[in-house]
Residue, then its C-alpha position, 0 to 999 in steps of 0.5 A: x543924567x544920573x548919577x552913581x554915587x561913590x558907595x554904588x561905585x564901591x559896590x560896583x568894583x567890589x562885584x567886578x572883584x568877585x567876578x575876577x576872583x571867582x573866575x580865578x578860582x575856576x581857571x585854577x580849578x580847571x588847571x588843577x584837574x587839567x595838570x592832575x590828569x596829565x600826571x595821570x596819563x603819563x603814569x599810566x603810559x609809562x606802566x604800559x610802556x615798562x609792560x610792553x618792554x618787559x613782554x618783549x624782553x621775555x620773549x625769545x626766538x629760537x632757531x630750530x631746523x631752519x624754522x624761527x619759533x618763539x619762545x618766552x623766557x622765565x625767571x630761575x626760580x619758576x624752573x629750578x625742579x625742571x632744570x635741577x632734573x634735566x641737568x642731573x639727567x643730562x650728566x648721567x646719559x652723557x657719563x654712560x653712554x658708551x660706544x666702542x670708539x675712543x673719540x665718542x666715549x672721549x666727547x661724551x665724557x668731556x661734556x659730562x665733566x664740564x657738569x661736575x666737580x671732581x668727584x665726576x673726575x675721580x670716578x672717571x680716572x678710577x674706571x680708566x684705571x681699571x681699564x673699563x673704557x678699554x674693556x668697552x672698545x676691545x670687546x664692541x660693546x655698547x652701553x645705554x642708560x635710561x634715567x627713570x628718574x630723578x628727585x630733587x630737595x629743594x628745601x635746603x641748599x645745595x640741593x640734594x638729588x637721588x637719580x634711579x636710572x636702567x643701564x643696558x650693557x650689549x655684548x656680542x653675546x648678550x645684553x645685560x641690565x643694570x640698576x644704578x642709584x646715585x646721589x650729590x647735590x647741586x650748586x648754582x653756577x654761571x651759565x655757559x655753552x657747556x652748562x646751560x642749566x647752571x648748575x654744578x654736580x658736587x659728591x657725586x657718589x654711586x649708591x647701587x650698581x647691580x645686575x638685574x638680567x642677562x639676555x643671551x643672544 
């Protein structure tokens, strides 16, 4: 029989050691790379889940004419010139469009009102007082206007509007084209049901409001 003399026994255990150790580092190795790449995954479909809700989250559905449509939503600041003009010239045509009916002309300026402050008001009373709205239910008269345009600066706040727009007055006998050119500025508001855009008229003030031409019939 042969003999394993204490030094080769002591060599023995240290290979088994280093064979331990060695094994050791890579299981570590392995649990490293394993636990970094879980990290990995579940950052990743934690990025992919906060996508997928902030996609769904803009979208919107609308119901128009019985018909479901979907819409997506978008920050204020990537429509404010859109919706700055579109309140301004929602205001104007609701303001000015006239029919000879005291319930009409009521609504329709109510809701105007609802998108300004009281220089809207003021104007309104002034024209009241001055039997404007009377003039236009006794004489069967119907006002239209056409917004032809509005600009908006949006370098400063609040901002600053011009609208240019085209007034048609129709009478029994003639029809009459107006100019009118007013200015204000706007101020964010809440939104709500009778502001949608979020914004509200403040000085409103007429700059120009002349005759253009009159059409006999």
């Amino acid at each position: 029989m042969f003999r394993i003399s204490g030094r080769e026994k002591e060599g023995i255990m240290f290979k088994k050691m280093r064979n331990i150790e060695t094994a050791f580092q890579h299981v570590r190795g392995l649990v490293i790379v394993l636990t970094v790449g879980y990290f990995i995954a579940i950052c990743y479909i934690e990025y992919q889940n906060k996508a997928l809700i902030a996609t769904i989250q803009s979208r919107l559905y609308v119901l128009y004419n019985g018909k479901v449509l979907e819409a997506y939503a978008a920050d204020r600041k990537d429509n404010v010139a859109v919706e700055a003009r579109d309140h301004v010239k929602t205001f104007h045509q609701l303001f000015f469009t006239l029919a000879p009916d005291d319930k009409f002309i009521q609504a329709n300026v109510t809701k105007a009102l609802y998108l300004a402050d009281g220089s809207a008001k003021r104007e309104y009373d002034n024209l009241s007082e001055n039997g404007y709205y009377n003039n236009i239910i006794a004489g069967n008269i119907s006002q239209q206007i056409e917004v032809d345009s509005v600009s908006v600066d949006l370098r400063s706040y609040p901002y600053h509007f011009r609208c240019y727009a085209t007034q048609n007055i129709v009478r029994t006998t003639s029809t009459v084209t107006r100019s009118l050119v007013t200015e204000g500025d706007l101020r964010n508001v809440p939104r709500s049901d009778n502001n949608p855009h979020g914004f509200l008229i403040e000085r409103w003030n007429t700059l120009e409001n002349k005759d253009l031409k009159t059409v006999n019939h």
